[in-house]
C-alpha positions, 0 to 999 in steps of 0.5 A: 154908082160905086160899090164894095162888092165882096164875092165868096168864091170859095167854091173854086176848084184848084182843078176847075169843076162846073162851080168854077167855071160858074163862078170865076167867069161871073166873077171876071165879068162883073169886073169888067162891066163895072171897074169903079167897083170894089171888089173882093173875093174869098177863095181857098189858097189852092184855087187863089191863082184863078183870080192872079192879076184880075185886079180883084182884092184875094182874101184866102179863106179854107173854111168850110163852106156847110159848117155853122161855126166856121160860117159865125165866124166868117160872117164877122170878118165880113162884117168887119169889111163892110161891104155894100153886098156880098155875093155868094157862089155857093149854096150855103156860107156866112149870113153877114149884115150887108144885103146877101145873093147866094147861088143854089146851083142844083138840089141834087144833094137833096132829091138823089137818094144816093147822092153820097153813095150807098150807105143809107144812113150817110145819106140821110144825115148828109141830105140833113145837114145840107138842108138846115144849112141851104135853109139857113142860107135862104132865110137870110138871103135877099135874093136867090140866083140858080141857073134854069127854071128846073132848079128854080122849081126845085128850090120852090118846092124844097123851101117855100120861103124862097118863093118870091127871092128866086131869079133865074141867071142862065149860064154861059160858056167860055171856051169859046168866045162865041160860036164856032163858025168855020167848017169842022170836019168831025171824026167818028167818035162819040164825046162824053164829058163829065164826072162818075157821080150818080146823077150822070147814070153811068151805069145805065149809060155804059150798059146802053153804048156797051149793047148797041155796040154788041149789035152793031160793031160800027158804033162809033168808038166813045171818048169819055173825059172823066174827072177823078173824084170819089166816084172814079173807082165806081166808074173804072168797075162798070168800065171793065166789065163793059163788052164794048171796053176796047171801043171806049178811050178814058182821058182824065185831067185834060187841059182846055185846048185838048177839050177844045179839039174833043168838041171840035171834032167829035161825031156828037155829045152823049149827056144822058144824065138823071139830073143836071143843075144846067149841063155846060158840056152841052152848051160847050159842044152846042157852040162847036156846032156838034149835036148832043144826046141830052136827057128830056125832063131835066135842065138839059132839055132847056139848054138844048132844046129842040135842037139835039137828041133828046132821050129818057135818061131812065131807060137803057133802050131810049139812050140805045135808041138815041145813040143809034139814030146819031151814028145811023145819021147822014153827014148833012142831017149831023150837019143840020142839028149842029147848026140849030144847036150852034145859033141856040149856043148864042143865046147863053152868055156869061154877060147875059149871067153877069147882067142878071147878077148886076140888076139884083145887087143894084136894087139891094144896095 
């Protein structure tokens, strides 16, 4: 079966976030399982080099995404295209004639009070907007993708009318094409990789590593790979003050082989976040074979499953406890967690993603 398929990737980063990764590697596989398809793909000018030579038809387009004039309008020019289905990697856009998948991601925005920081009255107006404009989304849609049972059960209980639309995609992981299998000799250093922003509880995080080093000086020293965003200045003040500060090395903007080498030879993975819409880094570090401290009670926890250090994100002692049992470890306990989480890493891939997108675009159309 032959068919236009018009992709709104407009949520690629020029600086490649999580939605990115999401995206452009959904984008890429769909392609390659099915080459007779048409495929076309909004995208911001910045972001357009992602899709350069992918064989894809690039419309730029710098609209925004929550704005319902701009998404009026974009749904006329789709509708001009006449695709078969349009797929959207977003959690809100156009609502275009062809049959609709859109993407939600998370509903952080939604349930973290301080998602836009601690202003209370930019809050609620930014938590409004976003709903009437996710609401909208959904009471269009055909089909509702999100990438754990957490965020579907978010969905569920936020809009009830997408009950019966949600299907669940899982994630995968590119930076390595599969599992890592050789031998790795790690180093003594503990490996954060995220941004600042509040759902990452960086500032119970820091408090718990800056106490557990005061008490015993050989914690292993931390590496944090953090995005600079709107919350890296937040970040820099809880990092200066931090008693641990000459333990803790801060790399911003790295490119993928450096990431590579930080999973292949870190001790472990810290991701003590509140709040995850799935948590990449973990699968990523997963696949090198290097354990993780992930937050129980959150989409983490069904990425790692039994196979890391699951911790309460809440509670500094519990991330102290968590952390303190991964420096204490042997080289074969370490060992032995890396393997589960190495043969659990194979589970998600970006074709078993793609595969679940492929099987609702062909029953709409």
């Amino acid at each position: 079966m032959s068919l236009h398929l018009l992709i709104d990737a407009r949520a690629v980063q020029k600086n490649v976030d999580g939605i990115s990764r999401f995206s452009l590697n959904v984008t890429r596989c769909i392609m390659e399982k099915r080459p007779d398809w048409k495929i076309t793909a909004l995208i911001g000018t910045d972001a357009a080099f992602h899709l350069e030579n992918t064989g894809a038809e690039v419309i730029l387009d710098n609209s925004s995404r929550f704005k319902k004039s701009a998404n009026r309008n974009l749904a006329l020019r789709i509708n001009k295209l006449a695709p078969d289905a349009f797929l959207n990697f977003s959690m809100a856009g156009p609502q275009p004639d062809a049959p609709s998948i859109i993407t939600v991601h998370d509903l952080m925005v939604l349930n973290l009070p301080c998602y836009f920081g601690d202003s209370i009255i930019r809050n609620a107006i930014s938590r409004l907007l976003f709903r009437n404009a996710l609401g909208d989304s959904i009471g269009h849609a055909s089909a509702v993708a999100v990438p754990t049972m957490a965020t579907k059960l978010d969905v569920m209980r936020s809009f009830r009318s997408a009950t019966d639309l949600v299907f669940i995609t899982g994630e995968g992981q590119a930076l390595f094409t599969s599992p890592v299998q050789e031998q790795i000799e790690r180093q003594n250093f503990f490996l954060y990789v995220g941004n600042a922003r509040g759902y990452k509880n960086i500032p119970r995080f820091l408090t718990a590593y800056g106490r557990l080093w005061a008490m015993d000086r050989k914690t292993p020293p931390l590496t944090m790979v953090v995005r600079k965003d709107r919350a890296y200045s937040y970040f820099r003040k809880h990092l200066d003050s931090n008693p641990a500060f000459s333990n803790i090395k801060v790399l911003t903007h790295i490119s993928d082989d450096e990431l590579r080498k930080l999973y292949l030879t870190c001790k472990a993975l810290l991701i003590p976040s509140v709040y995850e819409g799935f948590g990449l880094p973990a699968l990523e570090a997963m696949a090198t074979g290097a354990p993780v401290l992930a937050s129980k009670d959150t989409a983490l926890e069904e990425v790692v499953g039994d196979t890391g250090i699951l911790i309460n994100p809440y509670s500094v002692i519990d991330i102290m406890r968590g952390m303190a049992e991964l420096s204490a470890a042997t080289p074969e306990k370490l060992k032995e967690l890396g393997e589960f989480g190495r043969k659990r890493a194979g589970l998600f891939t970006w074709e078993k993603t793609t595969d679940c997108f492929l099987e609702q675009i062909e029953a709409l159309v």
